[in-house]
C-alpha positions, -999 to 999 in steps of 0.1 A, spaced: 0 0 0 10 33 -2 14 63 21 -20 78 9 -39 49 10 -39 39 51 -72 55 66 -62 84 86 -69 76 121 -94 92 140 -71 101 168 -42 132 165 -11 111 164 23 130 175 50 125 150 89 128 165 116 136 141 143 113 131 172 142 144 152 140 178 151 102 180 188 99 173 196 126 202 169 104 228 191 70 216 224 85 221 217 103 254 213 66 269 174 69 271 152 42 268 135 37 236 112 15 222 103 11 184 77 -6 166 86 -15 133 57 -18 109 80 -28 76 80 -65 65 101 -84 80 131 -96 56 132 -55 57 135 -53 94 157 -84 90 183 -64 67 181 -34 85 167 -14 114 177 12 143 195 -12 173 213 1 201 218 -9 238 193 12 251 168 4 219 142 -24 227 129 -29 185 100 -51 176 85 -62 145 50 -63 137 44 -53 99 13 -33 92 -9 -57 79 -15 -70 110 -32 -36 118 -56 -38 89 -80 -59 102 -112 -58 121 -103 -76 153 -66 -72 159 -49 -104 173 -43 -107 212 -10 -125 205 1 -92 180 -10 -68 214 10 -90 238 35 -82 220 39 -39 222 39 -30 254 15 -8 275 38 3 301 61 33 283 62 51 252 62 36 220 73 50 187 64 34 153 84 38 121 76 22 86 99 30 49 81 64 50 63 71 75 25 65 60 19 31 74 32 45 106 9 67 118 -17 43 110 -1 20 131 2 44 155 -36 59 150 -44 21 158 -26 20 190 -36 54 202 -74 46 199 -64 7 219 -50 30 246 -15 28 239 11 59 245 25 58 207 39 81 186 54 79 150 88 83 130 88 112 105 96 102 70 100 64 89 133 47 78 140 68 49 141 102 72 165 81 90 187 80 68 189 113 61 205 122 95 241 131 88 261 144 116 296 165 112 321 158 143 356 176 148 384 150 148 398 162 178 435 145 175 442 150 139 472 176 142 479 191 112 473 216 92 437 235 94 405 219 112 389 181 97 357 168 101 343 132 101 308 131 89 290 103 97 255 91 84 245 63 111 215 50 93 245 33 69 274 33 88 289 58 62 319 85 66 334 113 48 359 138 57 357 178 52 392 196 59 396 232 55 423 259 63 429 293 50 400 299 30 403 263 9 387 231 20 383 197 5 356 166 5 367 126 9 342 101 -1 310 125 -7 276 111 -4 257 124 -39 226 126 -13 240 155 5 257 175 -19 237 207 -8 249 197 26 286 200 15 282 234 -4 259 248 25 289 235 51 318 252 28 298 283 25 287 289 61 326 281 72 336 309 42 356 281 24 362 276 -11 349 240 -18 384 234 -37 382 194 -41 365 165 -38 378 131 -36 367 93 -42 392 66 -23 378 44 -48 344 31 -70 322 25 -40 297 -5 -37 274 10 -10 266 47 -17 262 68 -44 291 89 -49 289 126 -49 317 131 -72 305 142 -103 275 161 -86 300 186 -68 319 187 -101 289 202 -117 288 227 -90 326 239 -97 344 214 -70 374 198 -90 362 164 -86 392 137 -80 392 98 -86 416 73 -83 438 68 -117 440 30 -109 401 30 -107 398 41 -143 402 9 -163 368 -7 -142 355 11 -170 347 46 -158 330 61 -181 336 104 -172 369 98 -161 383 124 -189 362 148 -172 374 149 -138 414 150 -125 425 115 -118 453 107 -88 484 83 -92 500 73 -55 519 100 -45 501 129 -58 497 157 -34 467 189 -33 470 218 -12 442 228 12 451 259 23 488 249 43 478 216 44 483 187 17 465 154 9 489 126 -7 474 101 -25 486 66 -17 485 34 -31 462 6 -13 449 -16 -37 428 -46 -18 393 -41 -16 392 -28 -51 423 -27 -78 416 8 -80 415 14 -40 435 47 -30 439 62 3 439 101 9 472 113 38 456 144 53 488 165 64 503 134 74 480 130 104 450 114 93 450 87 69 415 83 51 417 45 43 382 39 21 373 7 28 406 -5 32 409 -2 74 385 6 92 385 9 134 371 -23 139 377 -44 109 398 -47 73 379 -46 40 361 -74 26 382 -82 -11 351 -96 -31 330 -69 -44 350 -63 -77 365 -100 -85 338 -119 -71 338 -156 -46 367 -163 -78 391 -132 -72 389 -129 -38 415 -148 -25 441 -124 -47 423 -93 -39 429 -108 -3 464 -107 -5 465 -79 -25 451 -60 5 474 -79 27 505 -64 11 487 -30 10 483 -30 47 516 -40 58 539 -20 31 518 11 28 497 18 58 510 0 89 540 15 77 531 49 87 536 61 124 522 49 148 502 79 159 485 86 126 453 84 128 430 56 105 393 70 93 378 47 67 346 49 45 327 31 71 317 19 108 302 -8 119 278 -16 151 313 -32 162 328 -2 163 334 23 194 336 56 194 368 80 199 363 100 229 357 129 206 324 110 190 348 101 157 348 68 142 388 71 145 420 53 160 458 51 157 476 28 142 495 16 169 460 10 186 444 -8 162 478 -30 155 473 -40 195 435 -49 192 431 -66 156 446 -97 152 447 -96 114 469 -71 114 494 -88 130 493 -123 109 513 -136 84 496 -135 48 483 -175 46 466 -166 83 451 -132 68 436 -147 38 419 -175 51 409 -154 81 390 -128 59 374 -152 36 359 -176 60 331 -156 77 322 -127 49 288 -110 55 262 -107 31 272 -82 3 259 -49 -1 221 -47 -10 221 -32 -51 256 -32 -50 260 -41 -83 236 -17 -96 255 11 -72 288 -3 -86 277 9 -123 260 41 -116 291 47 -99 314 40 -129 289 62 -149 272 32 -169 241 35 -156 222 71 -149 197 72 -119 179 105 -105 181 111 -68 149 95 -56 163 66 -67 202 65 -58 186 72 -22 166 42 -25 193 21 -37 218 24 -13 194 22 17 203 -2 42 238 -14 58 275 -10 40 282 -47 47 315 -35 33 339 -48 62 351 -84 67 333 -99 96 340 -82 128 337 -110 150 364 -129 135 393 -97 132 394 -83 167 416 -97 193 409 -113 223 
């Protein structure tokens, strides 16, 4: 059904914001969601947290005359109850349901696709060079970008095409020049926001090693070989080198502090290596990523900081709210890092999560083969990244 065609319950129904929700859930509150999708949905993705009880009861169960006692049993009576659908329609019927049963309910605005439109922008605290760098962080996806600036110049890692406004609006209220925007490599999960911010007058930047997966604008925007440097201001990005997840992967040296690593590290896991090749070409992309780990990145000192793509649920927190770590931290917590390259390879390849929902679709709009408008590159990569090697089989004891 769609949004317009739930009756409009005969009760006024309070709606909550998804912003709101998000500041209740990380204040430590007690929340409790009903979620009124289908369930291989809910089963592929929904909001979880310590302090978030979640429970699934899709909205057909709703429609009829005499709602089952089992289905009641089920939501409880005691506390505040918010319900959340794809968009928000279903919802506050659900909700208008409830509300006329007695229940305290309220509803998600927008449901799961307002969700995912939260994206937060966090000061990385210990990055120490040159200018000021911000992690942004969409937690409806797990994804993360990067925005440095310094004197009047600032630069974009791994843009999400659905907030493009977001970066201008952010460049132009910190009275930056929006100089650059970067790709660490042809992502599987997101649309890229690339090309969009290259329309706008951002010199858009993609790996050069990415090219020959058959990109089809590449002419169009600058391309980066490992060890190309841009200026921000007094502060320089390197290009470097890390080939694993994709042939094409390439990792972005902010001022020699921060290493933005794709999806080649992240905090709490390494990158899963069969997204381009396939169940065939993983085990070389595998120790392709083994070599890029240990010669390019764990090479680096031990204080620089790693910020991928990406965070899992898996994943804590810096003290400063940034999904970032050392090296030398991450070295003493994740056992693959510290294995030989038989032990790596068979580690990541034995336990690999489900891959990305539409990835491959996401994988070609991405390499410019196949055109989509926004509605529907929002749609598409909706859901979790899944672009991470198992968690529960990296991190040490």
């Amino acid at each position: 059904m769609n949004a317009d065609d739930f009756p409009t319950p005969d009760v006024d129904v309070e709606s909550v914001d998804p912003e709101s929700l998000k500041d209740r859930i990380d204040a430590g509150e007690d929340v409790t969601l009903l979620d009124a999708r289908m369930q291989s949905d809910y089963e592929e993705w929904h909001i979880d947290g310590e302090n978030v009880t979640s429970i699934n009861v899709p909205y057909f169960e709703f429609l009829e005359d005499e709602i089952d006692e089992d289905i009641l049993a089920r939501i409880p009576d005691d506390r505040e109850v918010t319900v959340l659908c794809a968009k928000g329609g279903a919802s506050e019927f659900v909700a208008g349901t409830l509300a006329e049963l007695g229940y305290e309910v309220n509803h998600l605005e927008d449901g799961m696709n307002g969700w995912a439109s939260i994206y937060e922008a966090v000061e990385v605290e210990r990055y120490d060079g040159a200018g000021t760098l911000i992690q942004y962080q969409r937690p409806s996806s797990g994804c993360l970008g990067y925005l440095l600036y310094d004197d009047g110049e600032a630069a974009i890692i791994d843009p999400l095409r659905a907030f493009t406004d977001r970066y201008l609006a952010d460049a132009d209220d910190l009275g930056v020049d929006l100089r650059y925007a970067f790709d660490t490599h042809v992502h599987a999960d997101h649309i890229s926001g690339v090309r969009d911010l290259d329309a706008e007058g951002v010199e858009g930047v993609i790996p050069e090693a990415a090219v020959d997966r058959g990109v089809t604008y590449a002419d169009d925007l600058t391309t980066a070989a490992d060890g190309d440097t841009f200026a921000v201001g007094d502060a320089t990005i390197e290009a470097v080198s890390t080939p694993g997840h994709t042939t094409g992967m390439t990792s972005y040296l902010v001022d020699g502090s921060l290493l933005a690593t794709g999806d080649g590290l992240f905090i709490e896991s390494v990158a899963r290596p069969d997204l381009e090749e396939g169940d065939d070409g993983a085990p070389d992309a595998a120790r392709m990523l083994y070599e890029s780990l240990q010669e390019r990145i764990l090479t680096l000192p031990d204080d620089t900081l790693i910020g991928g793509a990406h965070f899992s649920d898996a994943a804590e927190p810096a003290a400063d709210g940034t999904y970032t770590a050392p090296i030398g931290e991450l070295v003493e917590e994740m056992d693959a890092l510290t294995m030989d390259e038989d032990e790596f390879v068979d580690l990541i390849l034995s336990d690999m999560p489900p891959r990305p929902a539409n990835y491959e679709d996401i994988i070609a709009t991405n390499l410019g083969q196949n055109a989509v408008g926004d509605d529907e590159a929002f749609t598409l990569e909706l859901g979790p990244n899944n672009c991470a090697a198992s968690q529960d089989s990296l991190a040490g004891d």
